[in-house]
DRENZA-91710 format. One record per residue (C-alpha): residue number from 1; residue in three letters; chain; z, y, x. Coordinates in steps of 0.02 Angstrom, whole numbers, plus 50000, padded with zeros to 5 digits. Example, Ala and Ser with C-alpha at 12.3 -4.5 7.8 and 13.67 -1.06 7.14 Angstrom:
// DRENZA-91710
{rec 1 "Ala" "A" {50390 49775 50615}}
{rec 2 "Ser" "A" {50357 49947 50684}}
// end
This chain:
// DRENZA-91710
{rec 1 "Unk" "A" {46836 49886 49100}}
{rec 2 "Unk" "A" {46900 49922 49270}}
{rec 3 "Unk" "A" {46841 50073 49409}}
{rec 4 "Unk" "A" {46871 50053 49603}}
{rec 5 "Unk" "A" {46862 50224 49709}}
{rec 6 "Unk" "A" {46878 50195 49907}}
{rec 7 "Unk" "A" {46926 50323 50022}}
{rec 8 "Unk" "A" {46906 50279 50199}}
{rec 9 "Unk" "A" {47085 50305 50289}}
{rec 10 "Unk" "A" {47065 50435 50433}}
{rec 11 "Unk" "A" {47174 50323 50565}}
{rec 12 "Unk" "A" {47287 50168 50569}}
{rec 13 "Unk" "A" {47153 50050 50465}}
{rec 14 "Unk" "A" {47109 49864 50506}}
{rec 15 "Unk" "A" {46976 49767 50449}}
{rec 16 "Unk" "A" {46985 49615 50374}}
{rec 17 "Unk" "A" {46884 49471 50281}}
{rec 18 "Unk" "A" {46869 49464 50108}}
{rec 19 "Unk" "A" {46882 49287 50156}}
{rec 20 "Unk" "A" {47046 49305 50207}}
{rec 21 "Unk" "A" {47112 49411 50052}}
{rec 22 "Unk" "A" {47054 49302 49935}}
{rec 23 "Unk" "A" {47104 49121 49994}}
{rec 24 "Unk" "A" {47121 49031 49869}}
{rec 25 "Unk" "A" {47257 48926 49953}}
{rec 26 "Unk" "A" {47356 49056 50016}}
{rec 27 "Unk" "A" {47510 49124 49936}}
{rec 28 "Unk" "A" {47531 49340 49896}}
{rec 29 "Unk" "A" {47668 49332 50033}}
{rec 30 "Unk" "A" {47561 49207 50153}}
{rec 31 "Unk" "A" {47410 49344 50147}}
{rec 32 "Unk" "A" {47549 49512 50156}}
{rec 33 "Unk" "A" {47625 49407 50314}}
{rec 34 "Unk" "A" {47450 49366 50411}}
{rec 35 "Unk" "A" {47388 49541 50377}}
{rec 36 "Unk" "A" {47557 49632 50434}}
{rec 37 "Unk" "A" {47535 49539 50588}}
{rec 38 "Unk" "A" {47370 49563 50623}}
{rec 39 "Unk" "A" {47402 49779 50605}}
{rec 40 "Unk" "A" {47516 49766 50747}}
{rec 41 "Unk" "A" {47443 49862 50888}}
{rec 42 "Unk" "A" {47401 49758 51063}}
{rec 43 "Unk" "A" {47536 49706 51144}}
{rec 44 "Unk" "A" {47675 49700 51006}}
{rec 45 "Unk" "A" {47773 49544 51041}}
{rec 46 "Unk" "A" {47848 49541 50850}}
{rec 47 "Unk" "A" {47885 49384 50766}}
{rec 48 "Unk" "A" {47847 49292 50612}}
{rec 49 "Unk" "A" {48016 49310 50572}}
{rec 50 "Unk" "A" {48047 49482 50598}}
{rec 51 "Unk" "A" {47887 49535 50514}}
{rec 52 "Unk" "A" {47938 49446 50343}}
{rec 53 "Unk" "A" {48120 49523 50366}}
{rec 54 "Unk" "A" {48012 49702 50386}}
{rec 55 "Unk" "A" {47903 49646 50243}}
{rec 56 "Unk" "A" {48035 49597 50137}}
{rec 57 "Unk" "A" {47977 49418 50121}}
{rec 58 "Unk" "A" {48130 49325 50060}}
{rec 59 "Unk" "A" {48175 49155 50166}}
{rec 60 "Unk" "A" {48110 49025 50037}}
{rec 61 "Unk" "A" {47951 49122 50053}}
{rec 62 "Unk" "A" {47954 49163 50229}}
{rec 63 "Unk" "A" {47967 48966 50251}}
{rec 64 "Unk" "A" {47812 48931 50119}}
{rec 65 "Unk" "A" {47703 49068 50183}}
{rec 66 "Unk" "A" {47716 49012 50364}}
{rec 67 "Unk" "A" {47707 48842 50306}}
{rec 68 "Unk" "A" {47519 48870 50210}}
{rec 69 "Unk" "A" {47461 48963 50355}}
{rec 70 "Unk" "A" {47510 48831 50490}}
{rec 71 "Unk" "A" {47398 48726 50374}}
{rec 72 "Unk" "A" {47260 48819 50359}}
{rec 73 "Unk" "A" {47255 48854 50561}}
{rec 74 "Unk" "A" {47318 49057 50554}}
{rec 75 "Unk" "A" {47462 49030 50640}}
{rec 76 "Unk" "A" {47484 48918 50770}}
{rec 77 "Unk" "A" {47657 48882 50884}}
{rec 78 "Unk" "A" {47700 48778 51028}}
{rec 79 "Unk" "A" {47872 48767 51133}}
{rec 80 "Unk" "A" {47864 48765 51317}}
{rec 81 "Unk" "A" {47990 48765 51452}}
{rec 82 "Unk" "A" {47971 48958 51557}}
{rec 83 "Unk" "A" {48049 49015 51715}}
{rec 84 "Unk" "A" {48216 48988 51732}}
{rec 85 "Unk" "A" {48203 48847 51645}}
{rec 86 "Unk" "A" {48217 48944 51487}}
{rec 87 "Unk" "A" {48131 48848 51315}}
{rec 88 "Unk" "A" {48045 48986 51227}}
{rec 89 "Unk" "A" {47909 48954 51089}}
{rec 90 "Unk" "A" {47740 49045 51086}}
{rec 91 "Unk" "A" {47656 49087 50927}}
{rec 92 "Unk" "A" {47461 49126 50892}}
{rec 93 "Unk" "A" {47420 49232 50755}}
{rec 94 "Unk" "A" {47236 49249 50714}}
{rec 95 "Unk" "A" {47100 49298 50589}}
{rec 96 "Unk" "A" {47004 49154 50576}}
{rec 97 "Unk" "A" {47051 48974 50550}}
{rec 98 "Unk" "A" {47072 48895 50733}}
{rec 99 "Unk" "A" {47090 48717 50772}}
{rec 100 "Unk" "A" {47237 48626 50873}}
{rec 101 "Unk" "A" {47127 48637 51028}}
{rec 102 "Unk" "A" {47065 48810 50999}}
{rec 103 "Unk" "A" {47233 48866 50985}}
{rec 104 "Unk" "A" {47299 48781 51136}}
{rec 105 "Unk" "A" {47149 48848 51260}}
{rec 106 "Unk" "A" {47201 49007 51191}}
{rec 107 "Unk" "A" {47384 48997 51228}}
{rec 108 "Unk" "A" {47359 48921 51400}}
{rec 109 "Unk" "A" {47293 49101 51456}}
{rec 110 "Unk" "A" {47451 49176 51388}}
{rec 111 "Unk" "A" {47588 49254 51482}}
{rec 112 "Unk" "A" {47766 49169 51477}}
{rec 113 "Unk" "A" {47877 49291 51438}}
{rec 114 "Unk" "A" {48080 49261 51405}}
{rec 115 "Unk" "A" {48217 49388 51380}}
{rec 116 "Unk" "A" {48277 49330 51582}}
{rec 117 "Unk" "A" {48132 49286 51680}}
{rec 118 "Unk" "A" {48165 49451 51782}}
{rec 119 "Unk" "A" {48341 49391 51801}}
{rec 120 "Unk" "A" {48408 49251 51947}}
{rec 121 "Unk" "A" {48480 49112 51875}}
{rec 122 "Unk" "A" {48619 49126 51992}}
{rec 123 "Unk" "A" {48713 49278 51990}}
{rec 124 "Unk" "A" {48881 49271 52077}}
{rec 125 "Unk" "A" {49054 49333 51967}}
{rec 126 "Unk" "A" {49102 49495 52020}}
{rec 127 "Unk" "A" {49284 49501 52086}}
{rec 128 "Unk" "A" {49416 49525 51962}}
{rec 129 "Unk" "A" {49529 49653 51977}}
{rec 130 "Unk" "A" {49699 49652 51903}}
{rec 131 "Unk" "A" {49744 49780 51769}}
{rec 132 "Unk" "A" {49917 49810 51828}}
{rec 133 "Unk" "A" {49998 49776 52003}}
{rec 134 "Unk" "A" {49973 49643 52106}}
{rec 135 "Unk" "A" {50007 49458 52091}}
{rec 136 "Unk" "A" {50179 49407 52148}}
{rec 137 "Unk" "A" {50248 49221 52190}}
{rec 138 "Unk" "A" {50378 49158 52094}}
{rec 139 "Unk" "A" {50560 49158 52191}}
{rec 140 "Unk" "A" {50600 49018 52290}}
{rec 141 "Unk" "A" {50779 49031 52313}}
{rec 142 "Unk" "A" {50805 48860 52219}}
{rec 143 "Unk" "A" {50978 48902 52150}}
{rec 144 "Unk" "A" {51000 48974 51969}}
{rec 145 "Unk" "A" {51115 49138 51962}}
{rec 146 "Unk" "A" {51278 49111 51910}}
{rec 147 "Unk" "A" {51361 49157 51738}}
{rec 148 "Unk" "A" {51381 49327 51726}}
{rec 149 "Unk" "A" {51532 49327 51630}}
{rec 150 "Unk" "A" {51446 49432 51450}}
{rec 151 "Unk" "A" {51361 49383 51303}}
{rec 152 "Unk" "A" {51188 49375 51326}}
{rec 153 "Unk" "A" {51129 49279 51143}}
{rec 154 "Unk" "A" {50995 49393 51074}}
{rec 155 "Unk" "A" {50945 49294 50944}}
{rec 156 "Unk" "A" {50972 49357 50787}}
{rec 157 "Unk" "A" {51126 49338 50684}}
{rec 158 "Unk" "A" {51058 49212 50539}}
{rec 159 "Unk" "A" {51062 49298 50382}}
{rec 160 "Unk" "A" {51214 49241 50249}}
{rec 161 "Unk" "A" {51176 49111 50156}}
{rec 162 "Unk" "A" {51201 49141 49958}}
{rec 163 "Unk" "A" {51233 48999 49833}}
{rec 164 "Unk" "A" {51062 48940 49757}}
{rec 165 "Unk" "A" {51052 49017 49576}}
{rec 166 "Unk" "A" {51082 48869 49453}}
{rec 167 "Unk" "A" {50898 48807 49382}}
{rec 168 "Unk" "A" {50885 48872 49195}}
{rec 169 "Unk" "A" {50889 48730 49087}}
{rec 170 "Unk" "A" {50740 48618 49047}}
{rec 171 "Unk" "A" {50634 48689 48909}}
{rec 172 "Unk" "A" {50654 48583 48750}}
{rec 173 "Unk" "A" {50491 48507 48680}}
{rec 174 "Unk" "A" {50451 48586 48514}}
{rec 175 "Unk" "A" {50433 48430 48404}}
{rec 176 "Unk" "A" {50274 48485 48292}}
{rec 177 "Unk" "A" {50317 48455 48110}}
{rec 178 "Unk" "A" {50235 48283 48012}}
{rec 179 "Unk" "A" {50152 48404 47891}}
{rec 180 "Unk" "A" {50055 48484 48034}}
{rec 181 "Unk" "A" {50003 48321 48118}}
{rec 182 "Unk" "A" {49952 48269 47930}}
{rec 183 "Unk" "A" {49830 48411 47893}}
{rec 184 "Unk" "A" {49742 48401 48057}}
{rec 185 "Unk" "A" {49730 48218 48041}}
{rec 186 "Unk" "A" {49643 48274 47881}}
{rec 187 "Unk" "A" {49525 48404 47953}}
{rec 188 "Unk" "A" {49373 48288 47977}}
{rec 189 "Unk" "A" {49353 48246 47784}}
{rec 190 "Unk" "A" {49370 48443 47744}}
{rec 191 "Unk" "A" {49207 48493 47782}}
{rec 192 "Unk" "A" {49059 48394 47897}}
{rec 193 "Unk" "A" {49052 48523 48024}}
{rec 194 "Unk" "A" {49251 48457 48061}}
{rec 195 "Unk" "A" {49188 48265 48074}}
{rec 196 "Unk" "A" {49184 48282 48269}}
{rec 197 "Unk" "A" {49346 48363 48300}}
{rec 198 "Unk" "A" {49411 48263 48465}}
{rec 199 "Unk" "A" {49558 48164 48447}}
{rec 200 "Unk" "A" {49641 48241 48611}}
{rec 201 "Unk" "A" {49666 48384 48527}}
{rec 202 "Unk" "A" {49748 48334 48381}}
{rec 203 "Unk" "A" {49913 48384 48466}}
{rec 204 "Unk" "A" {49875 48554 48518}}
{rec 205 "Unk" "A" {49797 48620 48347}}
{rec 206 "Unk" "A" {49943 48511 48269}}
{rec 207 "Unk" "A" {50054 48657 48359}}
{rec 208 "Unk" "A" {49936 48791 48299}}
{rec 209 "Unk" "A" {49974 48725 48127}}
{rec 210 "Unk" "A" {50149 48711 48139}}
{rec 211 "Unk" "A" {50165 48913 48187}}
{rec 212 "Unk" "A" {50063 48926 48002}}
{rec 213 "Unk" "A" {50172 48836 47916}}
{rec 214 "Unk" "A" {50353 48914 48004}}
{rec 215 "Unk" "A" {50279 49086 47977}}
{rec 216 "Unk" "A" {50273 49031 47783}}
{rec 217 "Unk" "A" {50093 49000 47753}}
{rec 218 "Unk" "A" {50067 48835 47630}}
{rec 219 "Unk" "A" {49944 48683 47678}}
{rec 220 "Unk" "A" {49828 48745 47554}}
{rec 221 "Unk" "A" {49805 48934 47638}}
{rec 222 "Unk" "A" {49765 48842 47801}}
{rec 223 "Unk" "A" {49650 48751 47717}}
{rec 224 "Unk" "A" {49570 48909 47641}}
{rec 225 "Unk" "A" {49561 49002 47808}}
{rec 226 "Unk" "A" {49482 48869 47904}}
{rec 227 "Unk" "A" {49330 48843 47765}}
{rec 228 "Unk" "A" {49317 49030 47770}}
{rec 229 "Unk" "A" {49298 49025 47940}}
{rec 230 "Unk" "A" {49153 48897 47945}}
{rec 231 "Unk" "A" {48956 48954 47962}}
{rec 232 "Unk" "A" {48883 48961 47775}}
{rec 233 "Unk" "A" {48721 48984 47826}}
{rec 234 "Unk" "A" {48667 48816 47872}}
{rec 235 "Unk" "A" {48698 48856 48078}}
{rec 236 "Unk" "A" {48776 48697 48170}}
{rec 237 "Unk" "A" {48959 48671 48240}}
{rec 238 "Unk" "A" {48922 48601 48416}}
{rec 239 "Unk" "A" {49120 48617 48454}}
{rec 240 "Unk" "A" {49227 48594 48304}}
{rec 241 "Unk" "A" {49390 48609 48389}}
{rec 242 "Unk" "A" {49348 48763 48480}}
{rec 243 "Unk" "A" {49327 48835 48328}}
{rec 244 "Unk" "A" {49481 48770 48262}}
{rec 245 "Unk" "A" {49584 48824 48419}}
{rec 246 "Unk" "A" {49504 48985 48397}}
{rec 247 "Unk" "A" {49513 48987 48190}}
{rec 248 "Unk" "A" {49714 48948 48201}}
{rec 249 "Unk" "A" {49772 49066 48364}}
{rec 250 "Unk" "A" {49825 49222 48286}}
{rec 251 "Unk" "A" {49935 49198 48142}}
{rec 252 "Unk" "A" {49935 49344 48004}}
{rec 253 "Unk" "A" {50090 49369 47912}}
{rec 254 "Unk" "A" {50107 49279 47760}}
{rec 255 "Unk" "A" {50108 49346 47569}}
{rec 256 "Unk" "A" {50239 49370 47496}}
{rec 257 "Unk" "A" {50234 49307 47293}}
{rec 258 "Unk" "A" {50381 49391 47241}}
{rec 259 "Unk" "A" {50318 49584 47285}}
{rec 260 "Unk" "A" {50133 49571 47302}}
{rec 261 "Unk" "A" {50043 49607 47122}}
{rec 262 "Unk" "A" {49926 49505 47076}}
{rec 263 "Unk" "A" {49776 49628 47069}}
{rec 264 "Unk" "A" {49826 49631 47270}}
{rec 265 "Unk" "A" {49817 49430 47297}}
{rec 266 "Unk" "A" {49652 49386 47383}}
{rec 267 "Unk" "A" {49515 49291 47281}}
{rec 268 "Unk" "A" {49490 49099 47325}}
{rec 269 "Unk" "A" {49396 49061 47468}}
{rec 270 "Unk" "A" {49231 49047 47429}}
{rec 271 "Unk" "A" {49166 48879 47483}}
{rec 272 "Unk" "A" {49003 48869 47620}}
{rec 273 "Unk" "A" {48830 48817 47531}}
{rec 274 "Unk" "A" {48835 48648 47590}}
{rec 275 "Unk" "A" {49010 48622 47501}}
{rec 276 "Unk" "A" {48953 48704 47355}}
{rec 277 "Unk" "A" {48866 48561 47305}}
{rec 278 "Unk" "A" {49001 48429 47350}}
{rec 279 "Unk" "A" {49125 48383 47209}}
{rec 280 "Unk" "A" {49308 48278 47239}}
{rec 281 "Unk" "A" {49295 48110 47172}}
{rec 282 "Unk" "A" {49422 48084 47069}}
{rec 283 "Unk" "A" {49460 47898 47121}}
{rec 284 "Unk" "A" {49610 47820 47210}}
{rec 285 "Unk" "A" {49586 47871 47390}}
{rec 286 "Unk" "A" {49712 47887 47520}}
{rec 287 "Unk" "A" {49635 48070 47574}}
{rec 288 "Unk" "A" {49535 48182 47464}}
{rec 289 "Unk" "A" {49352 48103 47465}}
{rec 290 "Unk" "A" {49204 48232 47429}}
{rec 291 "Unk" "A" {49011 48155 47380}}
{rec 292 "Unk" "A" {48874 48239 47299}}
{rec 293 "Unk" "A" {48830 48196 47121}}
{rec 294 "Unk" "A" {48667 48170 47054}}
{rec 295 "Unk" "A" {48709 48217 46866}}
{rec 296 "Unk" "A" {48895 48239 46784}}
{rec 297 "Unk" "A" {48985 48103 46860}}
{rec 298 "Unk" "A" {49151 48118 46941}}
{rec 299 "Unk" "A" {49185 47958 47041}}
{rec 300 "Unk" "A" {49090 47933 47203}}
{rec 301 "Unk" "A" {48965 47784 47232}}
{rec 302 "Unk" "A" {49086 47696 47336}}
{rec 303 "Unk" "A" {49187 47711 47175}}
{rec 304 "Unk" "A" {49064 47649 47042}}
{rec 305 "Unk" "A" {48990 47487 47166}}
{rec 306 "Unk" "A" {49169 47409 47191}}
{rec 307 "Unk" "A" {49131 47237 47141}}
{rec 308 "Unk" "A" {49282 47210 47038}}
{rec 309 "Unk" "A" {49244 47371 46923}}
{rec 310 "Unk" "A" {49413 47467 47005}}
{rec 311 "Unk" "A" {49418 47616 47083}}
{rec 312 "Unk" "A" {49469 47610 47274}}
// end
C-alpha cells in the first residue's frame, strides 16, 4: 500500500500535464529532457544539448530522447541561413504535441540570433608590428667575402668509432627427448578430459615433459600428477592443454628412493570418479586401452568381437 503527501513549493515550480509525465511512448530521459527545458525561465537560449549534458543524459540517450520527442511533435528544429550569411538551426520546445506547420508559423515569428550578427563580416587585419627591430634587405654587394685564412668547421668532431661487439653465438635448439614426445603423444588415451589436447602443442608440453624427466621424475610420476590434477567432480575440461601447460610449468624436485622412508613416500594418486570405473584391457594394444566392464571381464569389446577370436 502506498501514501502520497504534496507540499506546494513556495517559488521556482512549473506546471505540467499529467499527460506529459506519463506518455506512454516517451522514454525516463525523453520526459527529464522536455521538462528541464520547459523550467527554463523566458528568454534562456539553452540547447538540447547542453540541457542533457546539465541533466546528465548520456549521448546514446541524449540521441533516443530527442529522437522520441521529434516524433511525437515536442521538439521541433529547422536550419536557416541568418545575417552574415551565418547557418544557424532554431529549435522549438513545447508542451503540447505541435504539427510541422504549427511549428513552422511559430518559428517564423522568431528572432535570428547567431554568435556574429552584431559583427561586420569584413573587418580589416590590424597592422602587424614586428617583435624585434625592423626589417632589413638582404646585401647586395654580389661578391662572397673572401677566405679568412682560420678554421671555421663547427660541426662536431664525430664521435670514435668502436669495433662492433662480436654477436654471442646462436642459441642451440634443445632437442626434446623421444620419451617426452612419447608420453604426450599418449596423453589423449589417459583420461577423456585429455582427448582434445591440440596437436600444435604437442611440442611445447613435449618440453615441459622433458624438464620432468631431466630433473629425475619417471614417466609414471608424470602420469600421476597430471590425473591428480584433473576435475573429479564431474566439471568439464573446455581446454585440455591449458591445463596441461599449466599442470607441467613448475617442476618440484624429485624423491629421492635411496633417503626418503617409506612411511614419507606419497600414497598413489587416487584416480577421478569417472576413471574409477574404467579398467585396462589386458589385450595386445599398441598404447594402454581403458573400457568399462559390465561384469568381471578383462578384455575390452573391441577385444572379444575380433572376428578371428585374437586379441588386437
Amino acid at each position: 500500500m502506498i501514501y502520497r503527501h504534496h507540499i506546494a513549493p513556495p517559488r521556482a515550480f512549473s506546471q505540467f500535464s499529467h499527460d506529459l509525465i506519463r506518455h506512454p511512448r516517451l522514454s525516463s530521459d525523453a520526459v527529464r529532457l522536455l521538462t528541464w527545458q520547459l523550467s527554463l525561465p523566458d528568454g534562456a537560449r539553452e540547447s538540447l544539448s547542453r540541457t542533457a549534458e546539465r541533466a546528465r543524459i548520456g549521448a546514446c540517450a541524449f540521441t533516443r530522447a530527442k529522437r522520441q520527442l521529434k516524433e511525437e511533435g515536442f521538439v521541433h528544429e529547422r536550419r536557416l541561413q541568418g545575417p552574415g550569411g551565418h547557418w544557424v538551426t532554431q529549435q522549438l520546445v513545447s508542451n503540447v504535441p505541435l504539427s510541422a506547420a504549427e511549428a513552422a508559423k511559430l518559428l517564423a515569428r522568431m528572432p535570428v540570433h547567431t554568435p556574429s550578427a552584431d559583427a561586420s563580416p569584413q573587418v580589416a587585419p590590424s597592422p602587424r608590428i614586428p617583435t624585434v627591430g625592423t626589417p632589413t634587405p638582404p646585401p647586395t654587394d654580389g661578391h662572397p667575402r673572401k677566405d679568412p685564412g682560420e678554421n671555421t668547421f663547427h660541426h662536431p668532431a664525430e664521435p670514435e668509432r668502436r669495433p662492433d661487439p662480436e654477436p654471442d653465438p646462436a642459441p642451440q635448439a634443445t632437442e626434446v627427448p623421444e620419451a617426452a614426445r612419447a608420453l604426450v603423444a599418449a596423453l589423449p588415451h589417459l583420461s577423456p578430459d585429455l582427448r582434445r589436447t591440440p596437436r600444435g602443442m604437442h611440442d611445447e608440453l613435449a618440453r615441459l615433459v622433458s624438464r620432468w624427466l631431466a630433473a629425475g621424475h619417471t614417466p609414471a610420476a608424470v602420469r600421476t600428477h597430471i590425473l591428480r590434477g584433473l576435475p573429479d567432480d564431474g566439471t568439464p575440461v573446455h581446454r585440455p592443454g591449458g591445463l596441461l601447460r599449466y599442470l607441467l610449468r613448475d617442476v618440484p624436485p624429485a624423491p629421492d628412493p635411496d633417503t626418503t622412508p617409506a612411511a614419507e613416500h606419497p600414497a598413489p594418486a587416487r584416480p577421478s570418479s569417472r576413471l574409477s570405473a574404467l579398467r585396462e584391457c589386458e589385450g595386445d594394444h599398441v598404447q594402454a586401452t581403458l573400457f568399462r566392464p559390465t561384469g568381471d571381464e578383462t578384455h575390452c569389446g573391441r577385444c572379444l568381437s575380433s572376428p578371428t577370436g585374437q586379441r588386437v
